[in-house]
Backbone as XML, in Angstrom:
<?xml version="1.0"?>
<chain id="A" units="angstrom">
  <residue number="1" name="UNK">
    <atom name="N" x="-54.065" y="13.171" z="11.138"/>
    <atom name="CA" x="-53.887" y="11.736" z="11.165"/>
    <atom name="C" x="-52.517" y="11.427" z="11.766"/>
  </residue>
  <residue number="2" name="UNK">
    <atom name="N" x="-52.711" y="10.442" z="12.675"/>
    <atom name="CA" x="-50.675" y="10.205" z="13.826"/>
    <atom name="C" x="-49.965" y="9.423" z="12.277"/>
  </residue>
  <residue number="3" name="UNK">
    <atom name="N" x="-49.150" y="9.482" z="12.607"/>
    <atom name="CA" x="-48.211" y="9.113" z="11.497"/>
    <atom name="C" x="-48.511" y="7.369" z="12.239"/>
  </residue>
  <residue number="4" name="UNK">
    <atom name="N" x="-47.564" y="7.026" z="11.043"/>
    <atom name="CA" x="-47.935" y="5.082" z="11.269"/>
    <atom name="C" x="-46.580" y="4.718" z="12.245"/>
  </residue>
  <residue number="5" name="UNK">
    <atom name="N" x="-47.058" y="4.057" z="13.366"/>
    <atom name="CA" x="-45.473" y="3.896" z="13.922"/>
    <atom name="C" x="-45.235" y="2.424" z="13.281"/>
  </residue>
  <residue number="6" name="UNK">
    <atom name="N" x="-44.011" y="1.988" z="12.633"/>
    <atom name="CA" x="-43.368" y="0.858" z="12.443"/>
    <atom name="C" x="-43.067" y="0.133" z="13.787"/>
  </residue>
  <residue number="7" name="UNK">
    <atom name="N" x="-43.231" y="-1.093" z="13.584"/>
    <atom name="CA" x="-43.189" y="-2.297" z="14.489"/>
    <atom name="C" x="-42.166" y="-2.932" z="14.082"/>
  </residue>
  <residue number="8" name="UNK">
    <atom name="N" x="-40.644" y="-2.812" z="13.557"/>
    <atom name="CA" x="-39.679" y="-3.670" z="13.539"/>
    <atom name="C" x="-39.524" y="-5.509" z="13.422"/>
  </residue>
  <residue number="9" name="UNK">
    <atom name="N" x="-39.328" y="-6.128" z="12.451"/>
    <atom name="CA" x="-39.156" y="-7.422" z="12.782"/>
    <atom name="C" x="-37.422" y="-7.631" z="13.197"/>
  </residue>
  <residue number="10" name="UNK">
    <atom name="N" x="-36.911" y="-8.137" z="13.926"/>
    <atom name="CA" x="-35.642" y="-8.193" z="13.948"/>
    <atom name="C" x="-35.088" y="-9.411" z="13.500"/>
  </residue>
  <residue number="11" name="UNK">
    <atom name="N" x="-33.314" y="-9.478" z="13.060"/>
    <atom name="CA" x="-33.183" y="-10.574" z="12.486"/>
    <atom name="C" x="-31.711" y="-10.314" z="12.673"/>
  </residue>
  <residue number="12" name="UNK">
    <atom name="N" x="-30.956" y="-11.281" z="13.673"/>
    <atom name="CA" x="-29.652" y="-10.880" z="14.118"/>
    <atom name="C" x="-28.862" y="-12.103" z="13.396"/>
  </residue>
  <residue number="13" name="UNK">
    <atom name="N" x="-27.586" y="-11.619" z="12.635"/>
    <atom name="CA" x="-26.960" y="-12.855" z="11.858"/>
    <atom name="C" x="-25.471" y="-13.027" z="12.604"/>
  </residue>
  <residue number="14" name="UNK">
    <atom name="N" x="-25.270" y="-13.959" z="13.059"/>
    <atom name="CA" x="-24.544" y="-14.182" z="13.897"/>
    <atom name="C" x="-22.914" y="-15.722" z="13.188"/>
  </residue>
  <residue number="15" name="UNK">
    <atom name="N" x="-23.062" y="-15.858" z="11.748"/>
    <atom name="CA" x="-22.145" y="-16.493" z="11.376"/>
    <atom name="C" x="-21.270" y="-15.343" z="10.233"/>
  </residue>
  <residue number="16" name="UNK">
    <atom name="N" x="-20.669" y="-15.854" z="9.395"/>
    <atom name="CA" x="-20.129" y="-15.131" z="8.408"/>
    <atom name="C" x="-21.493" y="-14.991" z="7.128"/>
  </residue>
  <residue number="17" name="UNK">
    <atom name="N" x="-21.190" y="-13.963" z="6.249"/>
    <atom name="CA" x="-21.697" y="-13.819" z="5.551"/>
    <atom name="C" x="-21.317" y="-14.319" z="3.998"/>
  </residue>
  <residue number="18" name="UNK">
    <atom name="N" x="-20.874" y="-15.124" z="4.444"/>
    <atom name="CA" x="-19.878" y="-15.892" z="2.595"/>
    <atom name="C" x="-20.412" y="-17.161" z="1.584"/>
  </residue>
  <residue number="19" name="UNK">
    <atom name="N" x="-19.936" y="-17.611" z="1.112"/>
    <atom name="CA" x="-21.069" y="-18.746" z="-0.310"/>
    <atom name="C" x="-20.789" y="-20.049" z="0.268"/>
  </residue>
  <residue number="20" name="UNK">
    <atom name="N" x="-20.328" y="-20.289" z="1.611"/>
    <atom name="CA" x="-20.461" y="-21.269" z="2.183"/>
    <atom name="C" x="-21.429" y="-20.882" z="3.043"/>
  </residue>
  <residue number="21" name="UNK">
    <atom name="N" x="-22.300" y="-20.149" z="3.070"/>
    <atom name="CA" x="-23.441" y="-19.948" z="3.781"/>
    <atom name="C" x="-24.695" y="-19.630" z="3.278"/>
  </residue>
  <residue number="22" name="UNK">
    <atom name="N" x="-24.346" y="-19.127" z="2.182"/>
    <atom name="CA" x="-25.667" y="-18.111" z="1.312"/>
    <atom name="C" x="-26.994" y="-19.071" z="1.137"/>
  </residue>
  <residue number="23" name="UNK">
    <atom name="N" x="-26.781" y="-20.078" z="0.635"/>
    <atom name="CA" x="-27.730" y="-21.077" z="0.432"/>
    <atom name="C" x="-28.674" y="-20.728" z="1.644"/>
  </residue>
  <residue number="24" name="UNK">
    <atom name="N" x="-28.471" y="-21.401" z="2.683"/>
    <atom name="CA" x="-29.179" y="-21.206" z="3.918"/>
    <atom name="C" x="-29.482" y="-19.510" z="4.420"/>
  </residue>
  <residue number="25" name="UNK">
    <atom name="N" x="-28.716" y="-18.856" z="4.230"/>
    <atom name="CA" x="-28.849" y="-17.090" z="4.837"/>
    <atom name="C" x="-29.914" y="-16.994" z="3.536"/>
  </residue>
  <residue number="26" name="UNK">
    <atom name="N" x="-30.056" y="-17.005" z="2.512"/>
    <atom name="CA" x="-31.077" y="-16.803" z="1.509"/>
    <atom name="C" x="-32.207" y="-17.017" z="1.893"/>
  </residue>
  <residue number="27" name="UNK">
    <atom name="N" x="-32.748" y="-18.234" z="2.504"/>
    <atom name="CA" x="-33.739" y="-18.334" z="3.263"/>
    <atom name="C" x="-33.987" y="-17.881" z="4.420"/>
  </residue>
  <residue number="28" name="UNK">
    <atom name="N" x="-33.242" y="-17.873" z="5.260"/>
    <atom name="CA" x="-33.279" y="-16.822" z="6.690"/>
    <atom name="C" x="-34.388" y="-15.297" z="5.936"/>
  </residue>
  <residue number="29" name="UNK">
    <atom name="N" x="-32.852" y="-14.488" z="5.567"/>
    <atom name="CA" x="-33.569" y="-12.970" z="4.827"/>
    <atom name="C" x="-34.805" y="-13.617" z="4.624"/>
  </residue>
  <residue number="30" name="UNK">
    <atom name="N" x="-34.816" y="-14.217" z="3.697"/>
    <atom name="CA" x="-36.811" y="-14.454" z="3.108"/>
    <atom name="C" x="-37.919" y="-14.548" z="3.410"/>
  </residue>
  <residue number="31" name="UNK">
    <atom name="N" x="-37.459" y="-15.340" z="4.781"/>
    <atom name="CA" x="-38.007" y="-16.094" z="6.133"/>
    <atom name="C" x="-38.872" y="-15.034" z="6.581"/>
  </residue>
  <residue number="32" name="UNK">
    <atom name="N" x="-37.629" y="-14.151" z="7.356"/>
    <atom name="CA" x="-37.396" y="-12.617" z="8.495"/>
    <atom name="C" x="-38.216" y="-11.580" z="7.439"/>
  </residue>
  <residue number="33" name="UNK">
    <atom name="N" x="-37.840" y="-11.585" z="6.363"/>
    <atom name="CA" x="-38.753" y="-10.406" z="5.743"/>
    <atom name="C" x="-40.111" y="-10.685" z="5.098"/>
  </residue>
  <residue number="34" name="UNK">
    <atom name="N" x="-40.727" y="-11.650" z="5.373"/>
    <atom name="CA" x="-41.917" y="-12.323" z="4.944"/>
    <atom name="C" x="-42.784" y="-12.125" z="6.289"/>
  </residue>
  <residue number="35" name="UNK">
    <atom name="N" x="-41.807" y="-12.557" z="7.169"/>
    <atom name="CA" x="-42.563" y="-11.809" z="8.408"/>
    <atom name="C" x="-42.716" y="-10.960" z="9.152"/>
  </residue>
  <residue number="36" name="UNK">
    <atom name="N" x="-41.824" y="-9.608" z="8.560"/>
    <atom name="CA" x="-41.709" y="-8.177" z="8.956"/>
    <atom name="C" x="-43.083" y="-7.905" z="8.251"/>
  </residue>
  <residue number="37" name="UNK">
    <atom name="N" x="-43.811" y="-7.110" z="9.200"/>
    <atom name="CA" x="-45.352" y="-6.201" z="8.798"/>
    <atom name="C" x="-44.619" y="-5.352" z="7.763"/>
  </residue>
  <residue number="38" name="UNK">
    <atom name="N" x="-43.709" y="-4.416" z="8.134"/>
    <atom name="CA" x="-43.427" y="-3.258" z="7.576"/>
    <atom name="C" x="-41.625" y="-2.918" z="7.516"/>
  </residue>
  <residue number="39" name="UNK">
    <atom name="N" x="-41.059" y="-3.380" z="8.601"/>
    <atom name="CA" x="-39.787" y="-3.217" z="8.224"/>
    <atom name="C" x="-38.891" y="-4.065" z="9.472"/>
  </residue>
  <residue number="40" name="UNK">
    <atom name="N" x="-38.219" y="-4.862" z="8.252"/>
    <atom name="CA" x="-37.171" y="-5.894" z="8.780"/>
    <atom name="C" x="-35.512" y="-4.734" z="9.562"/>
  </residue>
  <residue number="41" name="UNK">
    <atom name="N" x="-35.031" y="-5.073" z="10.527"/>
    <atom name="CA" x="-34.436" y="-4.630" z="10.955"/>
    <atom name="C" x="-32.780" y="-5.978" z="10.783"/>
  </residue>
  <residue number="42" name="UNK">
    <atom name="N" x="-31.767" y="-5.666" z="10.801"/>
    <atom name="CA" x="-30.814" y="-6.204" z="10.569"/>
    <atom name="C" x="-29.991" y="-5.811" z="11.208"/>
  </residue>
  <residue number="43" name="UNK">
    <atom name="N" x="-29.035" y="-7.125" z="12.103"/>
    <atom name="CA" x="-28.212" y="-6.587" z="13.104"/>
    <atom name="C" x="-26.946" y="-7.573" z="12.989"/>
  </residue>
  <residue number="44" name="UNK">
    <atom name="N" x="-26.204" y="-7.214" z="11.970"/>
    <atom name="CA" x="-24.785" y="-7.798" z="11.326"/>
    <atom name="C" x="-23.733" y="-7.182" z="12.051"/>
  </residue>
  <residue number="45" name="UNK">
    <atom name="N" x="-23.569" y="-7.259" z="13.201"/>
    <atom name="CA" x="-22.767" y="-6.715" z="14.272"/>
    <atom name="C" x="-22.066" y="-8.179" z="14.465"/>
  </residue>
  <residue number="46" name="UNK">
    <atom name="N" x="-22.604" y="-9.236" z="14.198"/>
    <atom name="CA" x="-22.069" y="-9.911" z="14.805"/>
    <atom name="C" x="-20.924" y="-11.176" z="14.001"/>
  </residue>
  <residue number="47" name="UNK">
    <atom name="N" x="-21.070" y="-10.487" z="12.194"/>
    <atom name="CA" x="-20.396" y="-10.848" z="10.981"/>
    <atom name="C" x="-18.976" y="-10.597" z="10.757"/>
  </residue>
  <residue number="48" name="UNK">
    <atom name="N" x="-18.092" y="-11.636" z="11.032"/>
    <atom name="CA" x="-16.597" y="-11.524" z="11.219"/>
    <atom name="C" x="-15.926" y="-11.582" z="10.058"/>
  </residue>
  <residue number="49" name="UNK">
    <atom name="N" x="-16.998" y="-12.116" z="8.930"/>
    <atom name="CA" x="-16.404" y="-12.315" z="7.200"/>
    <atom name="C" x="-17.277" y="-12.056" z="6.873"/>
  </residue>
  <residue number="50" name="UNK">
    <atom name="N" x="-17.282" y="-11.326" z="5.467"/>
    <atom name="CA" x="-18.172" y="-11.579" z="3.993"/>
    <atom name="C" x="-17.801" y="-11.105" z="2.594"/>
  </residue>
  <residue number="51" name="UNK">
    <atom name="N" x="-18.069" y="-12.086" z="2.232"/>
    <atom name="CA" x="-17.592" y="-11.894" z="0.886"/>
    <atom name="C" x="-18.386" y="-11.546" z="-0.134"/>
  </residue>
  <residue number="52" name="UNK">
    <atom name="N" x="-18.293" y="-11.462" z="-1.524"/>
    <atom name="CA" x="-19.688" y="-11.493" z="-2.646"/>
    <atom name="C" x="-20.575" y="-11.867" z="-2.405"/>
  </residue>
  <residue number="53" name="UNK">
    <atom name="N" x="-20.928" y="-13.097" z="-2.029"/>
    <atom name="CA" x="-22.461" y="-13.971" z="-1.759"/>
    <atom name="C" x="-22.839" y="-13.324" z="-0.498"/>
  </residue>
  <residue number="54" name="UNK">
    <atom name="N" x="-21.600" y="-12.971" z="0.250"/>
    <atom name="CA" x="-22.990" y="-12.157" z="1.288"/>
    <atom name="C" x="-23.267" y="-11.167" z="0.786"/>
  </residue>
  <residue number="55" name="UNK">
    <atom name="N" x="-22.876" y="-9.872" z="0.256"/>
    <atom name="CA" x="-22.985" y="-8.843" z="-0.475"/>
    <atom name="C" x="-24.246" y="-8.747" z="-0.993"/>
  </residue>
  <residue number="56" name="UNK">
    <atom name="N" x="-24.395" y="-9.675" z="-1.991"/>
    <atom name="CA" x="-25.363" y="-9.975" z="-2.878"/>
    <atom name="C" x="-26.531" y="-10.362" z="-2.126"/>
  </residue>
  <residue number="57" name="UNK">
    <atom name="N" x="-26.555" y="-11.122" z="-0.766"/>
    <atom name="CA" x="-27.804" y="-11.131" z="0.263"/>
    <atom name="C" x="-28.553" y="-10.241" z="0.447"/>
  </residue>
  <residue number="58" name="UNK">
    <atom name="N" x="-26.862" y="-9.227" z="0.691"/>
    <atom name="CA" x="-27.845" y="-7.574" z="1.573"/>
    <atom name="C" x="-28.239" y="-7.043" z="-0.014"/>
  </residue>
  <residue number="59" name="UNK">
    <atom name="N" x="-28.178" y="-7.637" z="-1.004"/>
    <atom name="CA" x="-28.583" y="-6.183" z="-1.756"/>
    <atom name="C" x="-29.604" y="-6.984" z="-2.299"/>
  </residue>
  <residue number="60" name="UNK">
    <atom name="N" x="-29.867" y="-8.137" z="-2.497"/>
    <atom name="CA" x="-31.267" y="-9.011" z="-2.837"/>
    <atom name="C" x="-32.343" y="-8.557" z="-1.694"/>
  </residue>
  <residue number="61" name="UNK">
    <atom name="N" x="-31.858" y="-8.987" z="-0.192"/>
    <atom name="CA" x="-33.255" y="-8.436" z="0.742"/>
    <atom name="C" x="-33.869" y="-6.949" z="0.893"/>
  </residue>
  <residue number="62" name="UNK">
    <atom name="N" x="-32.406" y="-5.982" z="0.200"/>
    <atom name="CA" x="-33.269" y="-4.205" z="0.407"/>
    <atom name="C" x="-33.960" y="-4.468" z="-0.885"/>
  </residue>
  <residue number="63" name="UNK">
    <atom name="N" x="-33.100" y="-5.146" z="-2.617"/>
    <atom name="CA" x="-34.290" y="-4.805" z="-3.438"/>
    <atom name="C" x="-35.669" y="-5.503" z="-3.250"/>
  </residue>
  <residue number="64" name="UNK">
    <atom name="N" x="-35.407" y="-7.116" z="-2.825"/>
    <atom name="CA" x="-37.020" y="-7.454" z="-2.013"/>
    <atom name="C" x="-38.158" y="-6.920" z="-0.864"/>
  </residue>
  <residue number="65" name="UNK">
    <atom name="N" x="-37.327" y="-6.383" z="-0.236"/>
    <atom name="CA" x="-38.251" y="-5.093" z="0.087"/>
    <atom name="C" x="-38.747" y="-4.505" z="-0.360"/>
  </residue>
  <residue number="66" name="UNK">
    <atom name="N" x="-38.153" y="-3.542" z="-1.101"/>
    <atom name="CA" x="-38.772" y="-2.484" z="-1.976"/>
    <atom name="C" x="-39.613" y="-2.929" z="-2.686"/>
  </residue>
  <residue number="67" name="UNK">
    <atom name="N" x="-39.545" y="-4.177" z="-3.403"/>
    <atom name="CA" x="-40.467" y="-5.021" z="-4.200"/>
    <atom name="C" x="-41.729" y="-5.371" z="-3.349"/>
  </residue>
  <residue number="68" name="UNK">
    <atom name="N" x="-41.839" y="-5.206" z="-1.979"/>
    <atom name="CA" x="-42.781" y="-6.030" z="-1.279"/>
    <atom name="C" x="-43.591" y="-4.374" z="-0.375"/>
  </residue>
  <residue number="69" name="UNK">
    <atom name="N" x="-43.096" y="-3.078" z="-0.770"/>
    <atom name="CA" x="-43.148" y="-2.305" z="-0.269"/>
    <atom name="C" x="-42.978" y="-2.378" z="1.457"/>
  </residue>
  <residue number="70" name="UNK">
    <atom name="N" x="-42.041" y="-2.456" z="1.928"/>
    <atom name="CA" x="-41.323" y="-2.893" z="2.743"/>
    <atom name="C" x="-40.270" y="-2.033" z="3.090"/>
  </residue>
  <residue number="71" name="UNK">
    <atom name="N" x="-39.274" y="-2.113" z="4.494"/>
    <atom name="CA" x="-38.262" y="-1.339" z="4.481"/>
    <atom name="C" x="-37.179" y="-2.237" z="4.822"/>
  </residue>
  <residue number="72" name="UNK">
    <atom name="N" x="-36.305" y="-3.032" z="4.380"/>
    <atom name="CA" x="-35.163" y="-3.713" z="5.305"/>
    <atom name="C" x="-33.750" y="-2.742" z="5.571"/>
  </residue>
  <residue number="73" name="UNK">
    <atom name="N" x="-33.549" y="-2.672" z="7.351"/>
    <atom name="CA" x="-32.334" y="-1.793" z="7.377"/>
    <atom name="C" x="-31.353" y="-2.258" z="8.214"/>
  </residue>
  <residue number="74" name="UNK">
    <atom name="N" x="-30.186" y="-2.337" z="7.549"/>
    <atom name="CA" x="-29.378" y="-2.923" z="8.450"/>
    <atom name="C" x="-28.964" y="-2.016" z="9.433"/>
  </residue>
  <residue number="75" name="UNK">
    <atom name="N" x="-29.225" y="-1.981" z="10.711"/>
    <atom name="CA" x="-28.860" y="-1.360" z="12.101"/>
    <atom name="C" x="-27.919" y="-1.525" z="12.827"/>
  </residue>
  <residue number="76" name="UNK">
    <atom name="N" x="-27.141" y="-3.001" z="12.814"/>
    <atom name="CA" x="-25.913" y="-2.934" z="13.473"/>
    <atom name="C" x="-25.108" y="-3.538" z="12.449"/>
  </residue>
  <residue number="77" name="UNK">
    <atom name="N" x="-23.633" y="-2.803" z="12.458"/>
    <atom name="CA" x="-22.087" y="-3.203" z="11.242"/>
    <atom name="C" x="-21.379" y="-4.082" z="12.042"/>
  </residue>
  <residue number="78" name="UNK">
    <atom name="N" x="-20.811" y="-5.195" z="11.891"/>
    <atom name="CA" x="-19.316" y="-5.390" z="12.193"/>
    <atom name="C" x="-18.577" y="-4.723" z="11.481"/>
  </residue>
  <residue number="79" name="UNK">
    <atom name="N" x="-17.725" y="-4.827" z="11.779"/>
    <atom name="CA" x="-16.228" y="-4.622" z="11.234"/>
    <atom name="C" x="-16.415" y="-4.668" z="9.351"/>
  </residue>
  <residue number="80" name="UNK">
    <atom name="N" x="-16.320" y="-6.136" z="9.175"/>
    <atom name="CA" x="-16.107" y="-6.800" z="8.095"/>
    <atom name="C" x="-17.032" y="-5.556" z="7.140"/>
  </residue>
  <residue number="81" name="UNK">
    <atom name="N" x="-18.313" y="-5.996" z="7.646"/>
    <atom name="CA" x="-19.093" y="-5.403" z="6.317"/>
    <atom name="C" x="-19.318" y="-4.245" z="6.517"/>
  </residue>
  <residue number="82" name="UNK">
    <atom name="N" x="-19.105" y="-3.345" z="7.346"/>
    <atom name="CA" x="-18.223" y="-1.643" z="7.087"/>
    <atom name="C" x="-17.231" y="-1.606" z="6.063"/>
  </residue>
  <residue number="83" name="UNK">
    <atom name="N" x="-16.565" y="-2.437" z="6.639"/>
    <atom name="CA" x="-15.190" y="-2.410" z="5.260"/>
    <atom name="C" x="-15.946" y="-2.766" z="4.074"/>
  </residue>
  <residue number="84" name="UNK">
    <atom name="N" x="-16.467" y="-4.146" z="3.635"/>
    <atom name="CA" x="-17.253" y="-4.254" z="2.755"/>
    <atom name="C" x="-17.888" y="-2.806" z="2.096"/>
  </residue>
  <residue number="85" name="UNK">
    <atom name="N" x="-19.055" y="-2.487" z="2.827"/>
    <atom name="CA" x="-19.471" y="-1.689" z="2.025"/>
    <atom name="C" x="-18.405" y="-0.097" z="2.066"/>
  </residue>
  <residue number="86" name="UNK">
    <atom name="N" x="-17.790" y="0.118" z="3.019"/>
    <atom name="CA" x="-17.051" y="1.207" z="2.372"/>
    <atom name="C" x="-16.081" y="0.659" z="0.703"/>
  </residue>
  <residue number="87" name="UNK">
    <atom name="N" x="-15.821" y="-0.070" z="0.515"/>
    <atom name="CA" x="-15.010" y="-0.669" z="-0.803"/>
    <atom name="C" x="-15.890" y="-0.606" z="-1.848"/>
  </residue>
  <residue number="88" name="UNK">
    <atom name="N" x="-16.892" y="-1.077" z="-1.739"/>
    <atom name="CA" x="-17.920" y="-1.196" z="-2.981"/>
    <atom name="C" x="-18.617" y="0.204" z="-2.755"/>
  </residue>
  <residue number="89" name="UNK">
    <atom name="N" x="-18.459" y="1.257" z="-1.965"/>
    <atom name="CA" x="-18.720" y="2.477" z="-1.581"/>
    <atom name="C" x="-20.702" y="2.797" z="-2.206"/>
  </residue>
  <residue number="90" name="UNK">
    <atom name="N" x="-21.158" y="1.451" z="-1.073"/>
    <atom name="CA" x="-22.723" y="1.777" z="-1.656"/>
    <atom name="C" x="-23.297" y="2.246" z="-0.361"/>
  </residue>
  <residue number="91" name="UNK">
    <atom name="N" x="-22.614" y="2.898" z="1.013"/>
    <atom name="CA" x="-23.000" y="3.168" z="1.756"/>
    <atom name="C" x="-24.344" y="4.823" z="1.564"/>
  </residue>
  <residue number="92" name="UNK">
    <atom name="N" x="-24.313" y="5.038" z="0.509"/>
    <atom name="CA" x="-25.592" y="5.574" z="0.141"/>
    <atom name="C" x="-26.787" y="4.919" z="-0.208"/>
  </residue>
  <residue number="93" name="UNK">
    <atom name="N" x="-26.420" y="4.462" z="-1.425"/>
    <atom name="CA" x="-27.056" y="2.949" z="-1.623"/>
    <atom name="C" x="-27.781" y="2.576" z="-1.367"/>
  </residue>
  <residue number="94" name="UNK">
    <atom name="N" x="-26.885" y="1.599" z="0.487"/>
    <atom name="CA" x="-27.974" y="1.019" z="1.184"/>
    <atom name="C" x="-29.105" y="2.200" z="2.036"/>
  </residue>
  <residue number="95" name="UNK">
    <atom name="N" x="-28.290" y="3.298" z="2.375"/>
    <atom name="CA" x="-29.502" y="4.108" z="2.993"/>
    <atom name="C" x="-29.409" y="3.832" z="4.428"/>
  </residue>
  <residue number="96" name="UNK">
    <atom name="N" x="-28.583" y="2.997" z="4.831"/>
    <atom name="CA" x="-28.765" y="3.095" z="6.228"/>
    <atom name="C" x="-27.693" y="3.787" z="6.778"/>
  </residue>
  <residue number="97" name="UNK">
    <atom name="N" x="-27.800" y="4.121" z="8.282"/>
    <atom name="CA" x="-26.643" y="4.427" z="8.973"/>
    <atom name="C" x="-25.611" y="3.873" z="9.044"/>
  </residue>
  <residue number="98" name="UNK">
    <atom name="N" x="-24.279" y="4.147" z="8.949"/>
    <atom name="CA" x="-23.019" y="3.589" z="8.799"/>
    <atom name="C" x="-22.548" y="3.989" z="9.709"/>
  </residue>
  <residue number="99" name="UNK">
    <atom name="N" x="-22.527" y="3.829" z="11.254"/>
    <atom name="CA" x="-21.502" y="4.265" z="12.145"/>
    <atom name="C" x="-20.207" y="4.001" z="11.652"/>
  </residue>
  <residue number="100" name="UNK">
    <atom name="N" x="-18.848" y="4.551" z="12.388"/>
    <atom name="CA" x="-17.220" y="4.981" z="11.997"/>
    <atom name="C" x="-17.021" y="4.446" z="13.241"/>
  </residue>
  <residue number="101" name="UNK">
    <atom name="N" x="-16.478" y="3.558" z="13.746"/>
    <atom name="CA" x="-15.646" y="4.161" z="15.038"/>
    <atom name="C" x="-14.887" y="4.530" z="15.442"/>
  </residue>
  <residue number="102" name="UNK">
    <atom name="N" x="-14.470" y="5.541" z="16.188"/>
    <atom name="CA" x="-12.926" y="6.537" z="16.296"/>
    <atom name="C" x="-11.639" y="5.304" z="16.669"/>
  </residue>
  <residue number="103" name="UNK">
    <atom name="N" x="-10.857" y="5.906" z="15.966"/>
    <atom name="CA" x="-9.766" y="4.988" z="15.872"/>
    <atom name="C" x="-8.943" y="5.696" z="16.654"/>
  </residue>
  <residue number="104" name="UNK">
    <atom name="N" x="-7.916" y="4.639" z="17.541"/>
    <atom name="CA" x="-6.825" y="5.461" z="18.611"/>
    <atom name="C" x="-5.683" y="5.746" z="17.602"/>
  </residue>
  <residue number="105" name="UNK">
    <atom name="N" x="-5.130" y="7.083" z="17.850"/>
    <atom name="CA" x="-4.135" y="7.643" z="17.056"/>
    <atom name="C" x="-2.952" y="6.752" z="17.747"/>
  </residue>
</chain>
């Protein structure tokens, strides 16, 4: 039997991730992963802040996934929420890839 290929929904967040936003990003995630078949893809490359309430986004849409048997993965880091999650050190956690980028000595 071929293995199942996943079809990606994508969902690129392009403001900050903070509690002057969450209200509205709460529904986005809900939105984007209601309409992922199988797995929501996340591309926070483009997140210059976040604070708790965003935090609490990314970790509400992986456990709603899992709840929906589902996969949500965040695929691209800014800055910010690298740092983020290296501090709260759940980069296991989330399960996804954490690129580093080499820093000039």
């Amino acid at each position: 039997m071929p293995a199942r290929r996943k079809n990606p929904h994508k969902l690129a967040i392009g403001e900050d991730l903070t509690i002057y936003h969450a209200a509205a990003q709460k529904q986005q995630f809900i939105d984007a992963l209601a309409a992922a078949p199988e797995q929501l893809d996340i591309d926070l490359s483009g997140v210059a802040e976040i604070d708790t309430a965003g935090f609490q986004l990314l970790m509400l849409v992986k456990r709603e996934a899992r709840r929906l048997g589902k996969e949500a993965r965040i695929v691209a880091h800014g800055e910010a929420v690298r740092e983020l999650i290296e501090f709260y050190n759940v980069a296991a956690d989330f399960g996804d890839p954490l690129l580093i980028p080499a820093h000039d000595a």
